[in-house]
C-alpha positions in Angstrom: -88.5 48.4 -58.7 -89.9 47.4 -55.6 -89.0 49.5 -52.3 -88.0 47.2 -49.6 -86.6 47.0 -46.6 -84.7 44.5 -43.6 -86.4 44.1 -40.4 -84.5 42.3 -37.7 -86.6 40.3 -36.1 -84.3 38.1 -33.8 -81.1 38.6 -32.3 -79.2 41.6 -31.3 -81.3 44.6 -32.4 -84.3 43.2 -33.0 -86.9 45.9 -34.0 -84.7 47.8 -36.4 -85.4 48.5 -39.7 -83.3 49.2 -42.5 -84.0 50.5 -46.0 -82.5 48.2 -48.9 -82.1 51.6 -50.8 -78.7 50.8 -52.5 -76.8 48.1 -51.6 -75.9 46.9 -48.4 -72.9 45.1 -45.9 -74.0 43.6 -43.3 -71.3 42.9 -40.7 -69.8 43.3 -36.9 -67.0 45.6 -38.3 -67.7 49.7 -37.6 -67.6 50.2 -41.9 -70.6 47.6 -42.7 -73.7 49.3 -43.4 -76.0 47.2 -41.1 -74.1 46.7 -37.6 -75.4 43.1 -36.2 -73.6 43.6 -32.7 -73.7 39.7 -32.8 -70.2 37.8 -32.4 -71.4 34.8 -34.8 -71.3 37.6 -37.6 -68.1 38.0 -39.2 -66.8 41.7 -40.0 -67.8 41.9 -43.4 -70.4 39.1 -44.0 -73.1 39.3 -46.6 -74.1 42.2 -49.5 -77.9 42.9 -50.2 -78.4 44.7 -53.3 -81.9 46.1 -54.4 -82.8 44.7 -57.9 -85.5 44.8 -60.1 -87.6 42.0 -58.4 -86.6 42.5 -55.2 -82.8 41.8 -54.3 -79.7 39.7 -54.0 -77.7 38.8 -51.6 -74.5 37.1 -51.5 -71.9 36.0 -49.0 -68.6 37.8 -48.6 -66.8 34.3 -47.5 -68.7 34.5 -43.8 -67.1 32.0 -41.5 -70.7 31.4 -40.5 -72.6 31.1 -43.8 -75.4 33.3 -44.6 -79.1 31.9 -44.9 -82.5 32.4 -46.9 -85.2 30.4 -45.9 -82.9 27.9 -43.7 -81.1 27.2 -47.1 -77.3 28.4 -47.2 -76.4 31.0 -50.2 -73.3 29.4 -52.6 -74.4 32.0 -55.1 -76.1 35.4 -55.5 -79.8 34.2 -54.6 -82.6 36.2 -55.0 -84.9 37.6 -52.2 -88.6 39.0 -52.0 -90.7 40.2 -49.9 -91.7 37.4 -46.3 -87.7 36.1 -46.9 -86.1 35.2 -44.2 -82.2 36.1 -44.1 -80.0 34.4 -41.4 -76.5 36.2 -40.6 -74.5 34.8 -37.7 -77.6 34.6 -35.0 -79.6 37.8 -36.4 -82.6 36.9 -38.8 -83.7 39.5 -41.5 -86.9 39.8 -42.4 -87.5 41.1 -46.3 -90.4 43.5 -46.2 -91.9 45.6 -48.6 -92.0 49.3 -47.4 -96.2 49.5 -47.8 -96.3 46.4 -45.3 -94.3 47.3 -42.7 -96.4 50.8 -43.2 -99.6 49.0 -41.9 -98.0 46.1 -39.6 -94.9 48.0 -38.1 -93.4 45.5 -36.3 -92.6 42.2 -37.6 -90.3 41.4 -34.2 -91.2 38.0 -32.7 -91.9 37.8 -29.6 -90.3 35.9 -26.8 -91.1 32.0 -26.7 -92.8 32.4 -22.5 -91.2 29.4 -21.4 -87.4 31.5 -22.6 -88.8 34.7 -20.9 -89.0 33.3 -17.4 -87.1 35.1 -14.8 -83.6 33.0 -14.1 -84.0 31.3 -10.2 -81.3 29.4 -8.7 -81.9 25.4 -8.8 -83.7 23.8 -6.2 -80.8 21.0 -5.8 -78.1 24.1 -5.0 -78.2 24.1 -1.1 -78.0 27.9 0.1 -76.3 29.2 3.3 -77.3 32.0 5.5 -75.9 34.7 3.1 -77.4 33.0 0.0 -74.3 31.5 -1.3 -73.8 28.3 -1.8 -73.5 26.1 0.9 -70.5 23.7 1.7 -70.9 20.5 0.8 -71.9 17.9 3.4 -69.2 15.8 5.0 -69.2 12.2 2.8 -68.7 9.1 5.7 -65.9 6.8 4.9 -66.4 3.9 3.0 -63.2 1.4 3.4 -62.9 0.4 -0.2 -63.0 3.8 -1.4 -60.4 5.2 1.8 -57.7 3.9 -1.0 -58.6 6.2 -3.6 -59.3 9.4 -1.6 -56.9 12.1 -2.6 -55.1 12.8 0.5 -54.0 9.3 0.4 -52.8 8.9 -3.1 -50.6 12.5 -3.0 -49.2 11.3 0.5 -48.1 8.3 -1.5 -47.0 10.0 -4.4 -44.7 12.2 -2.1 -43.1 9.0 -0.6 -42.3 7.4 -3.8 -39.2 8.7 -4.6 -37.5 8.2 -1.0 -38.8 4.9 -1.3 -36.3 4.9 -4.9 -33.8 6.1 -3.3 -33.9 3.2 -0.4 -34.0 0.6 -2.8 -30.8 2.5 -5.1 -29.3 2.8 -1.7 -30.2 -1.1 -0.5 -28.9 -2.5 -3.8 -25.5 -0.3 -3.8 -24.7 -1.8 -0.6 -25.5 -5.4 -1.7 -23.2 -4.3 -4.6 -20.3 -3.8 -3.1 -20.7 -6.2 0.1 -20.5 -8.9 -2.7 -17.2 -7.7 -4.6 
């Protein structure tokens, strides 16, 4: 029996490396034996058990899916050593234990064009405190005065005095004729 182990080599704690010593939940929930700390991992989401060629892993009815190799797991499905296993946003790497001895990190780096430090966009306008600044004054245009907002509330308001003219207009036409 081979001695491997899980390396997580993206997402949330990325860099930590787990024994497949007996078998394995992985999960968000505090019971699971490998905590993801990633929200696109259900509580209770996939078993890895150690077997003779390697080792199995099976979903536990994730809401996610669980991956090996970008392929999704219906069944038990065998992995070996250079696997890749994706759970929610984490990604597993299956190592054996005399690899990772002389290569002890398997964590990818970075892509340098993700790493840059966040700036604010050039087309945000800043004010003095480094907020954002108001926006500038728009000049009318007459066939657009219709639709501004101001306009069409102010109308909205009038609408039902202007019902109750009409009620009003049509009661007295009502009984002026009987």
């Amino acid at each position: 029996m081979r001695s491997l182990q899980l390396d997580i080599i993206e997402g949330p704690g990325a860099g930590r490396q787990v024994p497949l010593d007996a078998p394995k939940v992985i999960g968000r929930a505090d019971d699971a034996d490998i905590t993801t700390g990633d929200d696109r991992t259900s509580r209770h989401h996939a078993r890895v058990c150690p077997s003779g060629s390697g080792a199995l892993v099976e979903d536990l009815d994730s809401t996610n899916g669980t991956f090996v190799n970008g392929d999704e797991v219906a069944a038990p499905t065998v992995l070996t050593p250079g696997d890749e296993l994706l759970v929610g946003v984490t990604v597993f790497l299956v190592r054996d234990r005399a690899e990772a001895r002389d290569r002890p990190s398997a964590v990818r780096a970075v892509p340098p064009a993700l790493a840059a430090t966040p700036r604010p966009p050039a087309y945000v306008q800043r004010d003095a405190n480094g907020g954002p600044a108001a926006p500038p004054a728009r000049p009318a245009v007459p066939e657009l005065e219709r639709l501004v907002d101001r306009r069409t509330k102010g109308r909205a308001r009038l609408a039902p005095l202007a019902i109750l003219v009409l009620v009003a207009i049509a009661l007295m036409v009502y009984f002026a004729a009987t």
